[in-house]
Steps between C-alpha positions, in 0.01 A plus 500: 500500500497607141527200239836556237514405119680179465900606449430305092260778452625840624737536197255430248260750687772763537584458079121535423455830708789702323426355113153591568577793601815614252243335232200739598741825527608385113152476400454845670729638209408636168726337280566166308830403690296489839199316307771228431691510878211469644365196288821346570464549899135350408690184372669454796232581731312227282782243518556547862113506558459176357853339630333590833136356450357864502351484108192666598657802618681543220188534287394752727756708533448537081134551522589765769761668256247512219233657697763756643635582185278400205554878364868398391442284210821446406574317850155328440597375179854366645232309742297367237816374296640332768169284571410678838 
């Protein structure tokens, strides 16, 4: 018997997989329009995260982009400005 995520949660989850992921293939980019797609799929992985109790990982997911991609200042600095 395998246990399932409560059906309240299993949207939320779903949403957070694909931003994450459309926001980390922006970041992947080399030009200013993805910088700013992807900080916008950032705000609603951050509004969802915290709608949904999961704060922390928001924070962590950021630190995780930064480390990744600290080499593309320009996304960096789009971090920085928006508090993160």
């Amino acid at each position: 018997m395998h246990s399932q995520k409560p059906a309240s949660r299993i949207i939320p989850d779903d949403a957070l997989a694909v931003y994450e992921a459309q926001a980390e293939s922006l970041v992947k980019e080399t030009h200013a329009r993805a910088y700013d797609a992807a900080v916008e799929q950032l705000e609603k992985i951050r509004a969802l995260r915290h709608r949904t109790g999961q704060a922390a990982a928001f924070g962590q997911l950021v630190q995780t982009l930064r480390a990744d991609y600290r080499r593309k200042r320009s996304f960096i600095q789009r971090l920085d400005s928006k508090g993160w």
